[in-house]
C-alpha positions as CSV (number, residue, x, y, z in Angstrom):
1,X,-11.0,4.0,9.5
2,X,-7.3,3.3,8.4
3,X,-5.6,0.2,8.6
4,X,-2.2,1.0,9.9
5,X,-2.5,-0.6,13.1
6,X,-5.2,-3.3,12.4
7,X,-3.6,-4.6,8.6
8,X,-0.1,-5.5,10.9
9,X,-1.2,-6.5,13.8
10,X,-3.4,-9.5,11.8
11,X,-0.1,-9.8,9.2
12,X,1.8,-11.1,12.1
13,X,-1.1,-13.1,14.0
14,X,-1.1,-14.8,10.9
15,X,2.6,-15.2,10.4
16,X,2.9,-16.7,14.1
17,X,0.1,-19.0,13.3
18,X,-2.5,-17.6,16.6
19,X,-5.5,-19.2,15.7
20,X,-7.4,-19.5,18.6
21,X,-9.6,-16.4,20.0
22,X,-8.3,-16.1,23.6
23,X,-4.7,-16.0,22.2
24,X,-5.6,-13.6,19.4
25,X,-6.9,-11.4,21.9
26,X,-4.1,-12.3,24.9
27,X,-1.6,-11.1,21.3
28,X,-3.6,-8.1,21.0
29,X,-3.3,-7.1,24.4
30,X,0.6,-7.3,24.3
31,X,1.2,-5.1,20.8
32,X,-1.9,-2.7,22.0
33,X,0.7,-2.1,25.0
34,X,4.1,-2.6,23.1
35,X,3.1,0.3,21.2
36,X,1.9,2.9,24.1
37,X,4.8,1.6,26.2
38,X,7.1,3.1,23.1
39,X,5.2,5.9,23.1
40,X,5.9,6.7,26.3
41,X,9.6,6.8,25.7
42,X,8.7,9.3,22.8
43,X,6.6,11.4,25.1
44,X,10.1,11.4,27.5
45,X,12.6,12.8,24.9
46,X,9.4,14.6,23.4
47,X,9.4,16.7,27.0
48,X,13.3,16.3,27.6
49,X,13.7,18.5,23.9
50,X,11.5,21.5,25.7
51,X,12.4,21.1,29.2
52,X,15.8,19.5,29.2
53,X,15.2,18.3,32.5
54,X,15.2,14.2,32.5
55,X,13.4,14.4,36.0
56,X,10.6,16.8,34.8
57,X,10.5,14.8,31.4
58,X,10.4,11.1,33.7
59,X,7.3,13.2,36.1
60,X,5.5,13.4,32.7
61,X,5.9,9.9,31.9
62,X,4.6,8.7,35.4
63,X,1.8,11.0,35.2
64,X,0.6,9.7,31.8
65,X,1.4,5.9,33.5
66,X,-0.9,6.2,36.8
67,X,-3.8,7.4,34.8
68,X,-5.7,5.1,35.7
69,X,-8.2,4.8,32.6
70,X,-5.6,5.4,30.2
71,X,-3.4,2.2,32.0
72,X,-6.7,0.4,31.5
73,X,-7.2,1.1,28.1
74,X,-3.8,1.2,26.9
75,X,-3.8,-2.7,27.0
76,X,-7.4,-3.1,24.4
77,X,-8.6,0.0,23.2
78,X,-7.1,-0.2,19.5
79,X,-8.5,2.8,18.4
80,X,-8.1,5.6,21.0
81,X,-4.9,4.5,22.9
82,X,-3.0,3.1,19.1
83,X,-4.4,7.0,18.0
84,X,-2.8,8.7,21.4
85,X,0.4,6.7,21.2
86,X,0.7,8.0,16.8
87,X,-0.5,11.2,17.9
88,X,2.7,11.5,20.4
89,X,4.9,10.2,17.9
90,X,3.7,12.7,15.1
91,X,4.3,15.6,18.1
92,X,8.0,14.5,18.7
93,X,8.9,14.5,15.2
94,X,6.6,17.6,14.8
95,X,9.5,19.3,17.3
96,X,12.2,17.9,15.3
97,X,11.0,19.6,12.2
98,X,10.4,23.2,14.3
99,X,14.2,22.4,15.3
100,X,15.8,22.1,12.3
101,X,13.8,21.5,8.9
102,X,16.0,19.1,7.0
103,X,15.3,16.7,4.6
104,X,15.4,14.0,7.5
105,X,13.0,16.1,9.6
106,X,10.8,16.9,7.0
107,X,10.6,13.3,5.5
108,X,10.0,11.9,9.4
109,X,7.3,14.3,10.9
110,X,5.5,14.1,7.5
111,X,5.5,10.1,7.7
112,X,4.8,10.0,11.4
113,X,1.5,12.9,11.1
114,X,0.1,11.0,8.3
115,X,0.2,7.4,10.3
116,X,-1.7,9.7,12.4
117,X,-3.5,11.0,10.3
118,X,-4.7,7.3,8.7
119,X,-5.4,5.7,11.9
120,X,-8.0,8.9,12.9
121,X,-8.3,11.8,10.6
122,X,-8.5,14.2,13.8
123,X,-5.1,13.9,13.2
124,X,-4.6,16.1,10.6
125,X,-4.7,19.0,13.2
126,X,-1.1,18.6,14.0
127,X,0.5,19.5,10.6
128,X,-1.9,22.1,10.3
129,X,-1.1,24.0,13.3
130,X,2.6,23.3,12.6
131,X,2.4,24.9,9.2
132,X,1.2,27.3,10.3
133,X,2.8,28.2,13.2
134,X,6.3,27.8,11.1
135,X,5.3,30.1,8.5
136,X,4.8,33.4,11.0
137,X,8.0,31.9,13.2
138,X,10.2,32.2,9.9
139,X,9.1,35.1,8.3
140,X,9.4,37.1,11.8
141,X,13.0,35.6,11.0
142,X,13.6,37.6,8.0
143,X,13.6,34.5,5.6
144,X,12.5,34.6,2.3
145,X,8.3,33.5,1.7
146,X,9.8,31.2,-1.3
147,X,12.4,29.2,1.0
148,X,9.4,28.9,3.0
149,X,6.7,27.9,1.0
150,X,9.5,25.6,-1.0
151,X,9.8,23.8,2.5
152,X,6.5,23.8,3.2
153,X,5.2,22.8,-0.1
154,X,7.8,20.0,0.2
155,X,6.3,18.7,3.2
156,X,3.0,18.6,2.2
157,X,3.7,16.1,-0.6
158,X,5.3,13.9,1.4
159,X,2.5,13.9,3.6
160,X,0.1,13.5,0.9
161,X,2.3,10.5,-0.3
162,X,2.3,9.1,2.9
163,X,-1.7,9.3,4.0
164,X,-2.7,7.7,0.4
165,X,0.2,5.0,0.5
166,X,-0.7,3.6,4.5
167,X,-4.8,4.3,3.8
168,X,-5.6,1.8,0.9
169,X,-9.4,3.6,1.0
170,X,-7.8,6.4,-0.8
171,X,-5.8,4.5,-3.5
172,X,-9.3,4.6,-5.8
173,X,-9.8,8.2,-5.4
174,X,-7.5,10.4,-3.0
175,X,-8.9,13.5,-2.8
176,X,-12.5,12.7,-2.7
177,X,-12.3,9.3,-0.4
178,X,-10.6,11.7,2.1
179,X,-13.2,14.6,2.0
180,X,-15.7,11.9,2.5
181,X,-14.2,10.0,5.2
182,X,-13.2,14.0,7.0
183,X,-17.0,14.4,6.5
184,X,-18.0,11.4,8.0
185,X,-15.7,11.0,11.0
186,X,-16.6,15.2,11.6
187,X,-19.6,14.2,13.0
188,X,-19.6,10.2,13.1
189,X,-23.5,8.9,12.2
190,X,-23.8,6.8,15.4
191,X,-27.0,7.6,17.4
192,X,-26.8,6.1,21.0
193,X,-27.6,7.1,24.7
194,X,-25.4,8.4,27.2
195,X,-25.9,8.6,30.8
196,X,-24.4,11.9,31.8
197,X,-25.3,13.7,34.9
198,X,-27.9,11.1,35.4
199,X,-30.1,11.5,32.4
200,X,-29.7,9.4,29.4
201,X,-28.6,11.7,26.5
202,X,-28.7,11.1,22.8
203,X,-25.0,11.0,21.5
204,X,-26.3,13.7,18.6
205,X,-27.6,16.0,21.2
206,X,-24.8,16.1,23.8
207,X,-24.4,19.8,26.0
208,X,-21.0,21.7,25.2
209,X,-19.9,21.1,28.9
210,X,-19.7,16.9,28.1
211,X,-16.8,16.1,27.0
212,X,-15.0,19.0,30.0
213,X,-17.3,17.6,33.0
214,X,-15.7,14.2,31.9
215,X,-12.4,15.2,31.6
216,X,-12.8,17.0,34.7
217,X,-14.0,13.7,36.7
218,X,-12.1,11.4,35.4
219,X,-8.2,12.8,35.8
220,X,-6.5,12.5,39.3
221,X,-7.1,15.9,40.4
222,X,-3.4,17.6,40.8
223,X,-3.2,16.8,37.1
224,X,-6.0,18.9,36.5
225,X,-5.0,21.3,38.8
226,X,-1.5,21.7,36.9
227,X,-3.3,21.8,33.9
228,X,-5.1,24.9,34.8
229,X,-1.8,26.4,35.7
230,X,0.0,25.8,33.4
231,X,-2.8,27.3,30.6
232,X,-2.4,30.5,32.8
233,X,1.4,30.4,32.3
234,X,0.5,29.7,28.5
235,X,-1.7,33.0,28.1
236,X,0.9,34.9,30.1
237,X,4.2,34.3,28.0
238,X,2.2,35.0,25.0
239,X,0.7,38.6,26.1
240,X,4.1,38.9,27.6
241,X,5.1,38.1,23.5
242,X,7.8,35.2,25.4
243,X,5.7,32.1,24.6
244,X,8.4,29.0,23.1
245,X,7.0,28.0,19.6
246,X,7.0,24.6,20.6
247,X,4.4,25.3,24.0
248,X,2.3,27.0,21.1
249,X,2.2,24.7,19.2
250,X,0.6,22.2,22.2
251,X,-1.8,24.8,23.4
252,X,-3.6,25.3,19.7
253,X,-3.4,22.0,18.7
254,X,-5.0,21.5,22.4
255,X,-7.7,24.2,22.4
256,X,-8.1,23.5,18.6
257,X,-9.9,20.4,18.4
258,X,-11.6,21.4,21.6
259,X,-13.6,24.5,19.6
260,X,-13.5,22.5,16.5
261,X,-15.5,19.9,18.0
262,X,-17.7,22.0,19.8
263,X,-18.6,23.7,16.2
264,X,-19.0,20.6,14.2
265,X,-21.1,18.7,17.1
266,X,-19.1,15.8,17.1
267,X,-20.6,12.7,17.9
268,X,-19.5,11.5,21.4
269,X,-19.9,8.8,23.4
270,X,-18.4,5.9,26.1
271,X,-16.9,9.0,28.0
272,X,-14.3,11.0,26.0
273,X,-12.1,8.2,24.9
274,X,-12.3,10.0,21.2
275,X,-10.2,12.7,22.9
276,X,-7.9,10.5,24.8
277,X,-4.7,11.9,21.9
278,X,-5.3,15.3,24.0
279,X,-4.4,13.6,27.2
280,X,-0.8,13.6,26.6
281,X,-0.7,17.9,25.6
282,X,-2.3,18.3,29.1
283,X,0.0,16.5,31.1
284,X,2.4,18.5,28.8
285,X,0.8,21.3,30.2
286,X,1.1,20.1,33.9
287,X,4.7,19.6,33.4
288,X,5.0,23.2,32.1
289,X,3.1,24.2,35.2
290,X,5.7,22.3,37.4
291,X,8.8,23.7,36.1
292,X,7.2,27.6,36.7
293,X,6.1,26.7,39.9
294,X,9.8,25.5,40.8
295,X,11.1,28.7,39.5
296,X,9.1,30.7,41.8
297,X,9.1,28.6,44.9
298,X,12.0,28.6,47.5
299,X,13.9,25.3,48.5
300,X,10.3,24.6,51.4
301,X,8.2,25.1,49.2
302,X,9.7,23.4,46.5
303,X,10.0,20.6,49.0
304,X,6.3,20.6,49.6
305,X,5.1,20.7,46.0
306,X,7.2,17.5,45.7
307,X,5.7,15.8,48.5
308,X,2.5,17.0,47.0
309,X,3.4,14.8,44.2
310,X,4.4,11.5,46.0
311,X,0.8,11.7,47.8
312,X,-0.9,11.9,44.7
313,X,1.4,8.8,42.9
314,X,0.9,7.0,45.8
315,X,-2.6,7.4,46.0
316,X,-3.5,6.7,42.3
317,X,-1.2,3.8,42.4
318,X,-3.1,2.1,45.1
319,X,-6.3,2.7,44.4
320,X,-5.2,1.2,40.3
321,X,-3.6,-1.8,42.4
322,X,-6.6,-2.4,44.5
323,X,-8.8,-2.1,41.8
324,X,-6.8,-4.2,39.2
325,X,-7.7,-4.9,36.2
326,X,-10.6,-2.1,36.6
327,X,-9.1,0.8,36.4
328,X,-11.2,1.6,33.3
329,X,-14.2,3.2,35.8
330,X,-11.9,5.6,37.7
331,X,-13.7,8.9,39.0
332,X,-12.0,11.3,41.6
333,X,-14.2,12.9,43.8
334,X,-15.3,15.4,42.2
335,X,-17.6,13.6,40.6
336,X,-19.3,12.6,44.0
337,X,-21.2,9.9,45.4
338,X,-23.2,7.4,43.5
339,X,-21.6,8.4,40.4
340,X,-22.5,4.9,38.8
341,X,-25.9,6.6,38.8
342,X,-24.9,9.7,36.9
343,X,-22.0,8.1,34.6
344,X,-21.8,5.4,32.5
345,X,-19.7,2.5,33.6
346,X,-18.3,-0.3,32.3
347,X,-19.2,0.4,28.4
348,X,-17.2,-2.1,27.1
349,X,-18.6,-4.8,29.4
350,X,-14.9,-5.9,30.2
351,X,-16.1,-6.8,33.8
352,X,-17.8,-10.1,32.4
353,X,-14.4,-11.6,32.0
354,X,-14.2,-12.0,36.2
355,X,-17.8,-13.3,36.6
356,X,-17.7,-15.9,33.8
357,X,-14.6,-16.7,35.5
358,X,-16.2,-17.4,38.8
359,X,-19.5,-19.2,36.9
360,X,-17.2,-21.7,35.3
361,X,-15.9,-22.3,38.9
362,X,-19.1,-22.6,40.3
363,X,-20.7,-24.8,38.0
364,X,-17.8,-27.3,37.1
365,X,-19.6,-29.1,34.7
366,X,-22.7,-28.9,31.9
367,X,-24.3,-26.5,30.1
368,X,-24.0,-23.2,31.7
369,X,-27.7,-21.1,30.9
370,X,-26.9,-17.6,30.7
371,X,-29.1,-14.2,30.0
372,X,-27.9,-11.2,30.1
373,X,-29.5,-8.4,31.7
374,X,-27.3,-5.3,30.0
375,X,-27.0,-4.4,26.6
376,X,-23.5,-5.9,26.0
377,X,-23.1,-8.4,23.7
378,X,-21.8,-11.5,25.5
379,X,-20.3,-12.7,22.3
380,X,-17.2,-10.7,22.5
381,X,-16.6,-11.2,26.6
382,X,-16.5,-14.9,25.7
383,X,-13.8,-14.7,23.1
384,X,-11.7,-13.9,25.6
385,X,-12.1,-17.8,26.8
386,X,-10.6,-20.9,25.3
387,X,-13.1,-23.4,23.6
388,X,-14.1,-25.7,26.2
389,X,-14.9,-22.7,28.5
390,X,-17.1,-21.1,25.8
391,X,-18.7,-23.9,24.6
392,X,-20.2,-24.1,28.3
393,X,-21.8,-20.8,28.3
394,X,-25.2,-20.9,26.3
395,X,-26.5,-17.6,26.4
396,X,-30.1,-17.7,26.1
397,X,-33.2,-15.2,24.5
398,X,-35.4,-15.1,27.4
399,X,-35.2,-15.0,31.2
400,X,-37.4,-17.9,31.4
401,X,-34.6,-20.2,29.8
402,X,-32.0,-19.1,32.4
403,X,-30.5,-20.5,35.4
404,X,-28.1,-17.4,35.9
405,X,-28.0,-13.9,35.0
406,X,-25.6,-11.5,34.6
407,X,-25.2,-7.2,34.0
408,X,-22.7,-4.8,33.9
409,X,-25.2,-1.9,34.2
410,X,-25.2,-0.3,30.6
411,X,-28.0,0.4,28.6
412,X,-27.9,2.2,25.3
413,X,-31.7,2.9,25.4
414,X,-33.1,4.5,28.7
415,X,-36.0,2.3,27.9
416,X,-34.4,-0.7,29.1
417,X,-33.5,0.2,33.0
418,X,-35.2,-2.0,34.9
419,X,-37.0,-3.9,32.8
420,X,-36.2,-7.1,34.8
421,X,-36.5,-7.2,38.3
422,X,-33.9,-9.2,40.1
423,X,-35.5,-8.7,43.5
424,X,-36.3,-12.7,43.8
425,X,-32.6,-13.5,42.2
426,X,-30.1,-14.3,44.7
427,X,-26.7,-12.7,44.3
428,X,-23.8,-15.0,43.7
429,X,-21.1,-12.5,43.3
430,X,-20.6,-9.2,42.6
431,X,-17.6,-7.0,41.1
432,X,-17.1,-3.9,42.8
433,X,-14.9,-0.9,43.0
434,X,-15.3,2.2,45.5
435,X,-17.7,0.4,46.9
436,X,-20.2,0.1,44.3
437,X,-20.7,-2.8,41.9
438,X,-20.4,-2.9,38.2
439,X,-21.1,-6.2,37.4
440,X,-23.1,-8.8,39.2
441,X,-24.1,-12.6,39.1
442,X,-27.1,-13.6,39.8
443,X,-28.9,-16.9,40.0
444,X,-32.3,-18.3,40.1
């Protein structure tokens, strides 16, 4: 992995003197939102330079904001939120360029693609498809191939500057650290179970349908019916040869990485959260489907299709206010009943935080025996506690040592379901959301 985000973030933890854990993470939690906050505001003027149309560019924004799993992750996950919030960052600048290619431009969308680029190497898709999609866009222009490969070539040492100054991997050995990290990440060598349509699945062996039937599940559903829409309008305006260059450029960066990782069997797991970049080209998508759909409707129906919208906002904003700060396990109802059975959960084991919260209050004082029943690692949960508080929890080997037990639910080997019965534990509290719990407290 780069270091773009990470080498920074612990620069200026250090400079601000944070030494202990809770407030290292408590820090973490406000840059890890900092930065998708301002990428929000580059995914506005991103839309606003297509559309022109602040309230369709503001709907895109709010739809990217009341996703519930991406609000959840956007204040911890480091990797796939830090990559989505780059990746929108790269696209704006990537518009820019298809603009006008100046100097500026160039020197901008090459810096932002390969920040991209060295915080996940997926990331290399965008200047790819760009390049490409400016080459056939000029020369259907008339312009001269040597003003556009001089351009181009331009660009691509820039970018090649960029990637091996931000990556210090590279410094050694440019162009063969970065095939072997492209090789590696193609198909990451992490072997672990999934529970997907409630069988546990090895992460090396996953069906082509996995990382659509989570998509699918786990997006409120008018975004996903916009989506489809908008991929019809898409296909239309380019057999109709009227497509905009820069809705191209979405659609096969989108469809892209789909096929690519279908072809290369990438290595998925926790979800899709290695896709999460994509989630911001199909909301892009949606918003494309919106504007058509305005075009054709009458003043009624454009009336309904906006009430349709404040339903679906109001109703993804209370359920991610009822179920604060768990918005990280939202399913619509597609995915039916029970679907803690089918689905993994809570991977992270981020539902701990609550239940340790309520053990400390329980039992004011002494040692605190604790097993866990999942396999999280309680170790990180409790970093997110201040000393005395941690010092208090003594997690312990066996079950015979315990005097309270805890589980979010997730197993990364089928073999361990169930291997402790908690029928003669008495339940002390339990987390739930729609209903069904994800983490619960146990006690002897």
């Amino acid at each position: 992995y780069g270091v773009v985000f990470e080498t920074p973030a612990a620069l200026i933890e250090t400079i601000l003197g944070i030494k202990s854990k809770n407030n290292q993470f408590l820090f973490k939690h406000y840059i890890n939102f900092i930065i998708f906050f301002i990428s929000l505001i580059f995914f506005y003027r991103l839309l606003n330079n297509r559309f022109d149309n602040w309230k369709l560019s503001l709907l895109g924004v709010a739809m990217i904001f009341l996703s519930p799993r991406i609000f959840a992750n956007s204040f911890y996950n480091n990797k796939d939120i830090i990559f989505l919030s780059f990746f929108i960052f790269s696209l704006y600048y990537a518009f820019h360029f298809i603009d006008k290619s100046t100097k500026k431009n160039i020197v901008l969308s090459s810096l932002f693609c390969a920040l991209a680029i060295d915080i996940r190497l997926v990331g290399v898709i965008c200047p790819v498809i760009l390049f490409i999609i400016y080459f056939f866009v000029e020369l259907k222009k008339k312009e001269k191939i040597k003003n556009i490969l001089k351009i181009l070539i331009t660009y691509s040492l820039f970018l090649f500057a960029f990637i091996t100054i931000f990556w210090p991997y590279l410094w050694s050995n440019p162009i063969m650290n970065f095939y072997e990290a492209f090789v590696q990440m193609s198909n990451y060598p992490h072997d672990v179970y999934n529970l997907f349509n409630g069988e546990y699945k090895s992460s090396k062996n996953l069906p082509v349908y996995y990382i659509p039937i989570w998509i699918i599940f786990t997006i409120p559903i008018l975004y996903i019916i916009l989506f489809f829409i908008g991929t019809f309008f898409i296909i239309k305006s380019f057999l109709e040869k009227k497509n905009n260059i820069k809705d191209l450029l979405i659609f096969l960066i989108l469809f892209s990485v789909i096929i690519a990782v279908i072809f290369l069997k990438s290595t998925f797991y926790n979800g899709w959260r290695q896709l999460y970049f994509l989630y911001p080209l199909i909301i892009y998508l949606s918003i494309l489907a919106t504007l058509n759909l305005f075009n054709i409707f009458k003043n009624n129906s454009k009336l309904f299709l906006i009430f349709i919208f404040l339903i679906s906002f109001f109703n993804t904003s209370y359920w991610m206010i009822k179920n604060h700060p768990h918005q990280y396990v939202y399913f619509n109802f597609l995915a039916g009943e029970n679907f803690n059975e089918k689905f993994e959960m809570d991977y992270w084991g981020l539902s701990y935080k609550k239940n340790i919260e309520f053990l400390l209050d329980y039992q004011k004082v002494g040692k605190i025996n604790l097993f866990n029943l999942s396999d999280i690692k309680l170790y990180y949960p409790l970093l997110g506690f201040n000393n005395n508080d941690r010092n208090r929890i003594n997690v312990v080997e066996s079950p015979e040592q315990a005097d309270y037990f805890m589980t979010n639910y997730y197993y990364i080997n089928p073999n361990r379901v169930n291997s402790f019965s908690t029928e003669k534990l008495k339940i002390l509290n339990e987390i739930k959301v729609d209903g069904i719990s994800i983490n619960t407290l146990f006690r002897k």
